[in-house]
N, C-alpha and C positions, 0 to 999 in steps of 0.2 A: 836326773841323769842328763849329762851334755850330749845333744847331738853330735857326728862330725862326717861330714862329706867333704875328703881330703885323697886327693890321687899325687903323686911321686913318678914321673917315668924321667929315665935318660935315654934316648935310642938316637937313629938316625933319618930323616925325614925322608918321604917320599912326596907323592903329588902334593902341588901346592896351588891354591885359589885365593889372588887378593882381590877384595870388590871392596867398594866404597858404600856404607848404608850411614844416611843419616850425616852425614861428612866426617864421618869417622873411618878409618882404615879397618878392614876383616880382613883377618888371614884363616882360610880352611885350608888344613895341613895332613897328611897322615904320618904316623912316629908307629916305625918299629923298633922292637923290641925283642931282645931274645935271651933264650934262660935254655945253657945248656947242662946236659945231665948225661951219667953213663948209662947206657942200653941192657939189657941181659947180658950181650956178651964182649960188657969193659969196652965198647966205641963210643965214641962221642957224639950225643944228638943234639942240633939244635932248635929248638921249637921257639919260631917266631911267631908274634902276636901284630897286628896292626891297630894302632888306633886313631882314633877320628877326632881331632884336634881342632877347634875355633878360638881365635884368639885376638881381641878387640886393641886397637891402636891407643897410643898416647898416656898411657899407666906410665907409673917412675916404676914398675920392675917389667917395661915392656921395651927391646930392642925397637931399632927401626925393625917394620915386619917386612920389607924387601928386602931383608940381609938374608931371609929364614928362603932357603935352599936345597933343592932335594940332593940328597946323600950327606946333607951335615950333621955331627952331629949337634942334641941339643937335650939342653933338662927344660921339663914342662910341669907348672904346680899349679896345682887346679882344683876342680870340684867333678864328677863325674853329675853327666844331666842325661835323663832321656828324652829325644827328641820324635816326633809323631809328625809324620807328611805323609800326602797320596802320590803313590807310583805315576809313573808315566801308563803302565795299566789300569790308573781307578784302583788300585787295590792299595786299603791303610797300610803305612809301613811305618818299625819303629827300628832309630838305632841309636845306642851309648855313644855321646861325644865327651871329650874333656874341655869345659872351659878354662880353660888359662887365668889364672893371676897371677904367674912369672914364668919368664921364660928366659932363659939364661942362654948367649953362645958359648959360653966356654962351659967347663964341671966343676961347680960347684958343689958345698958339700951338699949332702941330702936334707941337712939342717935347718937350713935356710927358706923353708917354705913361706911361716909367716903368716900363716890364711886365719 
């Protein structure tokens, strides 16, 4: 049986961290997302999610990453990682990032991933 570690989002970005490692360009980005749905009674909810996006420079399906801007939107095709660091408390922390291998500004179809 094939493995497949394969994520899909299109949302709109919020905070964004570009640093240079290694003389490569990093972009840490967060992408929301929302999925709405009707309530008990017939309203409309929307239940947004954020995600924790990294995303390495200089790929052929990688924009400049100083275009990547918070409230844009954008589609992001990746691999879903967990990451492990110590708090500014000393206390282990883990959290789910998407590494990116595409990142599209415009909307593309969903098809297009390619991983």
């Amino acid at each position: 049986m094939e493995q497949l570690n394969k994520i899909e989002l299109r949302g709109n970005v919020g905070n964004v961290r570009l640093s240079e490692v290694g003389g490569s360009q990093v972009a840490r980005f967060s992408l929301a997302t929302n999925f709405i749905y009707k309530g008990r009674e017939g309203d409309a909810v929307i239940e947004t999610t954020w995600h924790n996006i990294v995303a390495w420079g200089g790929g052929r399906n990688m924009p400049d990453l100083s275009k990547i801007e918070k409230g844009i939107p954008l589609y992001v095709c990746g691999r879903l990682r967990l990451s492990k660091f110590t708090g500014s408390d000393g206390a282990e922390k883990q959290i789910y990032e998407v590494v990116a291998s595409k990142i599209a500004l415009e909307d593309p179809s969903p098809m297009q991933c390619g991983l």
